[in-house]
C-alpha positions, 0 to 999 in steps of 0.5 A: 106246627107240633104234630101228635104222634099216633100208634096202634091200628093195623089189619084185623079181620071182623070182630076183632079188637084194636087200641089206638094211642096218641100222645101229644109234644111237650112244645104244645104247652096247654091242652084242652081236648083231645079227639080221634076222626076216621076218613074212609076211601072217597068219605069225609072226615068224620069224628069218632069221639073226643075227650075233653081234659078234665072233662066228660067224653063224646062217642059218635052213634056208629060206634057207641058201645063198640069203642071207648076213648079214654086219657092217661090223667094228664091231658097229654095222651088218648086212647081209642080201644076198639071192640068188635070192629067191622069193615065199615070202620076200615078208615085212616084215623087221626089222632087231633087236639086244640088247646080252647074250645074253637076246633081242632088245630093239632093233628096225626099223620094218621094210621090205618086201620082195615077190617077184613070180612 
């Protein structure tokens, strides 16, 4: 199974700025959405905002106005650019795709991100 490849996240201490990339393999062949989730300690999985090829962007509530989720045109590769970071959004974040609109199928190993207070 083709695995997408995450950068960015690290230790910043709050309200501080962070940038996530991910860019999907040339083995996965057509690429209709591309997503980033967070999972927290002891929380599930939650999705943080996606964004559909050629398409319009979803941002959850929590961190609408906060982060922005943007693509490179290709449909290849996402970003995730994180403003005012708090402790709440400390999470490993995962960078996922899928290629029809029937849940996500591609995945990250993930990055973790930490706030400090």
């Amino acid at each position: 199974q083709a695995q997408l490849m995450e950068s960015g996240g690290g230790l910043v201490q709050a309200g501080g700025s962070l940038n996530l990339s991910c860019v999907a393999p040339g083995s996965i062949f057509t690429i209709n959405q591309m997503g980033w989730y967070r999972q927290a300690p002891g929380k599930q999985r939650e999705l943080v905002a996606d964004i559909i090829h050629k398409g319009g962007t979803n941002i959850a509530d929590s961190v609408k106005g906060r982060f922005t989720i943007s693509g490179d045109g290709t449909g290849r590769a996402i970003y995730l650019q994180m403003h005012n970071l708090q402790p709440e959004d400390t999470a490993v974040y995962y960078c996922a795709a899928n290629r029809r609109p029937s849940g996500y199928e591609y995945w990250g190993q993930g990055t973790q991100v930490t706030v400090s207070s």
